[in-house]
VOVO-315046 format. One record per residue (C-alpha): residue in three letters; x negated, y, z. Coordinates in Angstrom, 2 decimals, m for minus. Layout:
<recs>
('Ala', (X, Y, Z))
...
</recs>
This chain:
<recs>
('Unk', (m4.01, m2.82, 19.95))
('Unk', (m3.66, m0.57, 16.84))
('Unk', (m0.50, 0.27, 15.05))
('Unk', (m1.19, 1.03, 11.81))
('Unk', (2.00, 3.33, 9.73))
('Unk', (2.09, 3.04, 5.79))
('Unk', (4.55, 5.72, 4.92))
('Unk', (5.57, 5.14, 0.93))
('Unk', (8.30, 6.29, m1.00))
('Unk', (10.44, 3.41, m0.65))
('Unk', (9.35, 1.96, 2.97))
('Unk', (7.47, 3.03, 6.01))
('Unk', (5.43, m0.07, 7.12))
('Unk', (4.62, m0.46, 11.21))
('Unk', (1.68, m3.29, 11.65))
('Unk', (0.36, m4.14, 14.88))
('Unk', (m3.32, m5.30, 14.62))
('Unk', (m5.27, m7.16, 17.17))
('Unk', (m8.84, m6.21, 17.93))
('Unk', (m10.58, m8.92, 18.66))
('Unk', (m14.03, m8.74, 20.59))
('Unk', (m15.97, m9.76, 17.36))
('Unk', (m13.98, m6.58, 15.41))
('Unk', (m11.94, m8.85, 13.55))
('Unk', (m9.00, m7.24, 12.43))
('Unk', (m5.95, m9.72, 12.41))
('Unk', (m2.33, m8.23, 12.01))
('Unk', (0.20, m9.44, 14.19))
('Unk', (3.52, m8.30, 13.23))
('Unk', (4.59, m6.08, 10.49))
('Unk', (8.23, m4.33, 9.88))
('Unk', (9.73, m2.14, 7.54))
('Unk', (12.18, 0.40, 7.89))
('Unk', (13.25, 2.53, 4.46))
('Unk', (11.78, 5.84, 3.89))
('Unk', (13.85, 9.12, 5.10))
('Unk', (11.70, 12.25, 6.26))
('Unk', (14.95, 12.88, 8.23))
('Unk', (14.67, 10.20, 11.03))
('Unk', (13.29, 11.96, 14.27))
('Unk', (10.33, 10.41, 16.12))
('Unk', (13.33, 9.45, 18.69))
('Unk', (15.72, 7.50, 15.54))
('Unk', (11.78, 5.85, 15.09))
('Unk', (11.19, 5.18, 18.54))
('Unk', (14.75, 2.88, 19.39))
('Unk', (14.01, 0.69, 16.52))
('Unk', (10.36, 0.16, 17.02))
('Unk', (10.76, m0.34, 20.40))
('Unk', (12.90, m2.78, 20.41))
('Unk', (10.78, m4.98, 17.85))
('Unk', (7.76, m4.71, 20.02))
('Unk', (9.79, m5.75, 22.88))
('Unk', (10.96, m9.18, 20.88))
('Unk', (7.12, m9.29, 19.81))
('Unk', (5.75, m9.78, 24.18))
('Unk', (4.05, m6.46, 23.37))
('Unk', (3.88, m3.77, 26.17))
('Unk', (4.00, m0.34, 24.72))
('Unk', (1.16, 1.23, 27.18))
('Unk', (m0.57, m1.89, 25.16))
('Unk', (m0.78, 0.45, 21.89))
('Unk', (m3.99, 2.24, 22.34))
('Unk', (m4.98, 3.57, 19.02))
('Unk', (m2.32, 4.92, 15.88))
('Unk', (m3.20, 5.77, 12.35))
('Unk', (m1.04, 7.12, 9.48))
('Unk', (m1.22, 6.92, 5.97))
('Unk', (1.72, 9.07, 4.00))
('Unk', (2.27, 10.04, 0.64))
('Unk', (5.73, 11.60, 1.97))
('Unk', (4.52, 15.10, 3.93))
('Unk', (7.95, 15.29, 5.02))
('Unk', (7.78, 12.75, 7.25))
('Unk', (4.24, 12.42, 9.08))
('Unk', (5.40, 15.21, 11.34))
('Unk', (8.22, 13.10, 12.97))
('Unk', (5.79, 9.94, 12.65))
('Unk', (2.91, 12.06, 14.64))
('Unk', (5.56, 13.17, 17.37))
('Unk', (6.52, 9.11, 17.65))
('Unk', (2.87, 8.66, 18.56))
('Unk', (2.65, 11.73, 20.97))
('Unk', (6.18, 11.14, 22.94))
('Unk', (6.35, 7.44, 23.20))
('Unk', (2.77, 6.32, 23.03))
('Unk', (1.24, 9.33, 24.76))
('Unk', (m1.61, 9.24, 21.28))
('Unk', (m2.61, 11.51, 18.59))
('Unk', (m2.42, 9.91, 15.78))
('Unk', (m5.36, 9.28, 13.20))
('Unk', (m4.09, 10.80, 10.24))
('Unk', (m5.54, 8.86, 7.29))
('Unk', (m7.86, 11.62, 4.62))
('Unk', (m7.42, 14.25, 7.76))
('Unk', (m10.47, 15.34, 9.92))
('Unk', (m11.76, 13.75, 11.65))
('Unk', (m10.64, 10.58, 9.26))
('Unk', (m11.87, 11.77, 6.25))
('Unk', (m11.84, 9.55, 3.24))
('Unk', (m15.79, 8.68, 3.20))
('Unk', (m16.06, 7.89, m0.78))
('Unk', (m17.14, 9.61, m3.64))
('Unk', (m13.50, 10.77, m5.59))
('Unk', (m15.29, 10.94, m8.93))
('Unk', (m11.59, 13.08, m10.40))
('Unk', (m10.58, 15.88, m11.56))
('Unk', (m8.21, 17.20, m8.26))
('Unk', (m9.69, 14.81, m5.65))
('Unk', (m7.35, 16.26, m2.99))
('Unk', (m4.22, 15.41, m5.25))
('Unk', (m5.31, 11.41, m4.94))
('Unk', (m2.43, 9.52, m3.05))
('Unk', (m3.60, 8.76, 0.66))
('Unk', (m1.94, 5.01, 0.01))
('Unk', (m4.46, 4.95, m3.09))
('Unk', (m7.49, 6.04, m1.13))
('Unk', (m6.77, 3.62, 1.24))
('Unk', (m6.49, 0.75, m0.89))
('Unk', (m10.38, 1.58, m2.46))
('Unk', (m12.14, 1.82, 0.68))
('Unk', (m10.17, m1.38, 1.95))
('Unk', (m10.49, m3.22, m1.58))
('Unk', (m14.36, m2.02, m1.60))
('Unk', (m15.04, m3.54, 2.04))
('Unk', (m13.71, m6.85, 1.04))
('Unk', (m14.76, m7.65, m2.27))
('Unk', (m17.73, m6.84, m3.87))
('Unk', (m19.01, m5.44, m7.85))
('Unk', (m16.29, m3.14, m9.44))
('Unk', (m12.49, m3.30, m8.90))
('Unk', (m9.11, m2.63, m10.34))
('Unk', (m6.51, m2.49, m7.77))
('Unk', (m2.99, m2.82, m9.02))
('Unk', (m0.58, m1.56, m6.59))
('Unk', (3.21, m2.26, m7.20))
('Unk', (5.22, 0.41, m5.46))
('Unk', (7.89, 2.91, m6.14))
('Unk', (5.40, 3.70, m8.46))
('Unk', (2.82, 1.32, m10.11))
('Unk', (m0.78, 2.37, m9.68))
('Unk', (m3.83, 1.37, m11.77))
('Unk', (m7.15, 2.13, m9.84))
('Unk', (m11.03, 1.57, m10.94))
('Unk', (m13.27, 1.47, m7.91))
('Unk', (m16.92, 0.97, m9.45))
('Unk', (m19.43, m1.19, m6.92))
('Unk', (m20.43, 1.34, m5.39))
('Unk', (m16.74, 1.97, m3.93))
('Unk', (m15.97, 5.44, m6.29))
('Unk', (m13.10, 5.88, m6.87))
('Unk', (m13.55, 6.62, m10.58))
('Unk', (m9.24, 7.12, m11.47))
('Unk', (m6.69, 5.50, m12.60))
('Unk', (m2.48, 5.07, m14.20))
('Unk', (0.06, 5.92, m12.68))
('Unk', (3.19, 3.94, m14.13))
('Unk', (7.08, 3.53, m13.25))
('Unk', (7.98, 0.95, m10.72))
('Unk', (9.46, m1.90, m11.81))
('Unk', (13.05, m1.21, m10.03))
('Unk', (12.57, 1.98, m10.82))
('Unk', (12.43, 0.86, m14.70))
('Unk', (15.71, m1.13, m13.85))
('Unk', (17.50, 1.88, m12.26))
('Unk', (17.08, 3.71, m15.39))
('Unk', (18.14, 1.07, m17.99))
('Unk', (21.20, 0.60, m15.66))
('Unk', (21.90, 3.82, m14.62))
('Unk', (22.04, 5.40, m18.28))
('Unk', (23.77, 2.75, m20.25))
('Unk', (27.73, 2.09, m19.70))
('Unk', (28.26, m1.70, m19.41))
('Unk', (24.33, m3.29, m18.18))
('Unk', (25.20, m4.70, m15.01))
('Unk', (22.79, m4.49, m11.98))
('Unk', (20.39, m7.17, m11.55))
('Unk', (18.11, m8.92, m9.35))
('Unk', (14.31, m8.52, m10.14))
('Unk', (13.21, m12.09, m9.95))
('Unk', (10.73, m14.15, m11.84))
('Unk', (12.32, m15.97, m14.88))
('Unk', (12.90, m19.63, m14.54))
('Unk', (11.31, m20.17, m18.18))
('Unk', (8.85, m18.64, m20.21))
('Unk', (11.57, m17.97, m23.11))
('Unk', (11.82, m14.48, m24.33))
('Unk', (15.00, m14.89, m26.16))
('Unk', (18.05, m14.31, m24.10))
('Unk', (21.46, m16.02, m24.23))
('Unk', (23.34, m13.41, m21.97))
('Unk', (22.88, m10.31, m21.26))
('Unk', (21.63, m10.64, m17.39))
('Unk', (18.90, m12.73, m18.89))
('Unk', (17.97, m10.39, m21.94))
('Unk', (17.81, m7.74, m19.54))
('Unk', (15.44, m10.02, m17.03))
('Unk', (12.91, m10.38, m19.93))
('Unk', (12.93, m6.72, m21.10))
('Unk', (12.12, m5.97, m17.75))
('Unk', (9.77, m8.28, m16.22))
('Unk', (8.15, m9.76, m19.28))
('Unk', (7.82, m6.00, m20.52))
('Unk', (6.45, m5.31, m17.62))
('Unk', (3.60, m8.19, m18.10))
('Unk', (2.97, m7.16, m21.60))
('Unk', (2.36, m3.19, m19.95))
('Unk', (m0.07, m4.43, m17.47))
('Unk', (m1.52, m7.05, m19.43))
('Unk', (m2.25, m4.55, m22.24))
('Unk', (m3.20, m1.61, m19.46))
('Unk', (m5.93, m3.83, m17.46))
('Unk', (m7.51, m4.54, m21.15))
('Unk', (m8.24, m1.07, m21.85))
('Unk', (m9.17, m0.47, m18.05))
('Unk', (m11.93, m2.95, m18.26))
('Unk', (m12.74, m2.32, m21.75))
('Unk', (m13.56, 1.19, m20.25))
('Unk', (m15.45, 0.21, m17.56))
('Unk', (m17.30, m2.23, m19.57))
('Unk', (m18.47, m4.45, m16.48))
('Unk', (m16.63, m7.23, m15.94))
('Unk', (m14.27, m6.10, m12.99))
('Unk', (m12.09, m7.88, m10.45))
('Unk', (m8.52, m7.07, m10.40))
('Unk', (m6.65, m7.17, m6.79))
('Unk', (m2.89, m6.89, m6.72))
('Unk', (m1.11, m5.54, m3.84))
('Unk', (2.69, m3.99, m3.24))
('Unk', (6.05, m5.86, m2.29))
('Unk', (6.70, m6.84, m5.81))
('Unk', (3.09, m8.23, m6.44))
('Unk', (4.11, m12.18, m5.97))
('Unk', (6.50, m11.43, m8.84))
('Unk', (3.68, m11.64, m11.26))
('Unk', (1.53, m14.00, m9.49))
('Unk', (2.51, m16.67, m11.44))
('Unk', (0.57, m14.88, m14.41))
('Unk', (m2.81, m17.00, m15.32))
('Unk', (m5.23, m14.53, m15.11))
('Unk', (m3.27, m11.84, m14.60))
('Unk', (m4.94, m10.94, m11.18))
('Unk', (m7.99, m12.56, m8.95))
('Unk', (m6.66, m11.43, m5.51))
('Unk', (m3.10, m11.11, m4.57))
('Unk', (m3.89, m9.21, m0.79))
('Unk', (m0.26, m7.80, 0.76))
('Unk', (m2.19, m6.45, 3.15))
('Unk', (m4.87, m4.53, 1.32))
('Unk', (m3.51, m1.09, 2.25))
('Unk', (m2.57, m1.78, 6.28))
('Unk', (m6.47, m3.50, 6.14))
('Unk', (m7.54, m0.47, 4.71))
('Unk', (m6.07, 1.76, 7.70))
('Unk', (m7.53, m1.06, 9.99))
('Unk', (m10.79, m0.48, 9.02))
('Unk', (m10.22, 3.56, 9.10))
('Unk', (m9.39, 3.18, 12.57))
('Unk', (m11.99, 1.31, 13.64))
('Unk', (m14.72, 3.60, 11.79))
('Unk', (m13.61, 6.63, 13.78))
('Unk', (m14.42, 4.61, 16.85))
('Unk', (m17.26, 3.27, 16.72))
('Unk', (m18.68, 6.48, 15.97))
('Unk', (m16.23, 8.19, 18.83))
('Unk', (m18.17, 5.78, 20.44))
('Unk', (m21.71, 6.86, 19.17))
('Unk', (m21.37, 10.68, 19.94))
('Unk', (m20.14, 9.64, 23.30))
('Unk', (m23.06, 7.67, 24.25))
('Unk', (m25.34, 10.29, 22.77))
('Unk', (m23.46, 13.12, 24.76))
</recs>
């Protein structure tokens, strides 16, 4: 079995995937735990035990771990977990000898999140012609990924919550609120929970509405926009707003990593 680590801002993200014989990828569990580049590869170890205990799964059954950070503080404790408890070096995602394998077509290709790299190769495996990838995070991430799986650039935008801890945190009487999608389509509040629901989410629409027009004006192919991130389902609801809602699009995209590096382990092995 692999397990798969998506360290973000907010979250680390454990999945356990299931190899099947015909290389089908197919996760079988998935926890979070929040993000502190404090917690030792032993704090790691005593939760994540303990859930692959409830889950039937054997830990000598782990055979392969990858990692995927965009907090350096915390892939050290992450690549002792692998070493100490699952007697593995970890694959470290856009680190020899798991190099990214795409054209970066930026400016600073080394400064390109390894969450957003991740998401174009998986995005580029799955569906074909050109891509935007919408990615709602700590941050919100706008990513072209032309057919030939390029990553060309992209926006980076405030979160959502993070949007709401700022209107809350710098005003004197806004209460804190619950992100959730509005029960009605109105835009004209009658309290003030409400008026700020619609600032927030239905500003929110209007930015990536407006955002994935000039993004496929500028590509000027027609493009097929996949949504992934926690708060994705939020704006599912949109028409049109997205093609592909995949939650998984970033731990399919380590998947597929992982099993790259061995089949051709597996190459140079038969060749040696």
């Amino acid at each position: 079995m692999l397990l798969a680590i998506d360290a973000g801002n907010t979250n680390v993200v454990f999945a356990l995937f299931d190899i099947t014989p015909d290389a089908e990828r197919r996760v079988m569990a998935r926890w979070r735990i929040a993000t502190d580049p404090r917690r030792t590869a032993d704090q790691y170890a005593v939760w994540l035990m303990q859930l692959l205990d409830i889950q039937g799964v054997a830990r000598d059954a782990v055979s392969q771990i990858i990692i995927a950070t965009v907090v350096p503080r915390a892939l050290h404790n992450l690549q002792q977990l692998a070493v100490q408890y699952f007697n593995l070096t970890a694959l470290v995602a856009g680190q020899s000898p798991v190099d990214w394998d795409m054209d970066i077509d930026v400016d600073e290709p080394r400064s390109l999140g390894a969450d957003r790299a991740v998401n174009a190769i998986a995005a580029h495996a799955k569906y074909p012609g050109d891509l935007i990838i919408v990615d709602f995070g700590t941050a919100t991430t706008i990513d072209a990924v032309d057919f030939n799986g390029a990553y060309k650039g992209g926006i980076i935008a405030p979160g959502i919550n993070l949007s709401l801890d700022a209107l809350v945190g710098n005003t004197a009487k806004l209460p804190r609120i619950a992100i959730t999608t509005p029960e009605s389509d109105s835009v004209i509040g009658r309290n003030t929970e409400d008026q700020m629901l619609i600032g927030i989410y239905w500003g929110y629409v209007a930015m990536i509405e407006g955002l994935l027009g000039r993004m496929r004006a500028q590509i000027g192919r027609p493009a097929k926009v996949v949504a992934t991130g926690g708060l994705a389902v939020l704006f599912d609801r949109i028409p049109g707003l997205f093609d592909i809602v995949d939650a998984d699009l970033t731990l399919d995209g380590l998947a597929l990593m992982a099993s790259r590096w061995a089949d051709r382990s597996a190459k140079d092995s038969g060749r040696g």
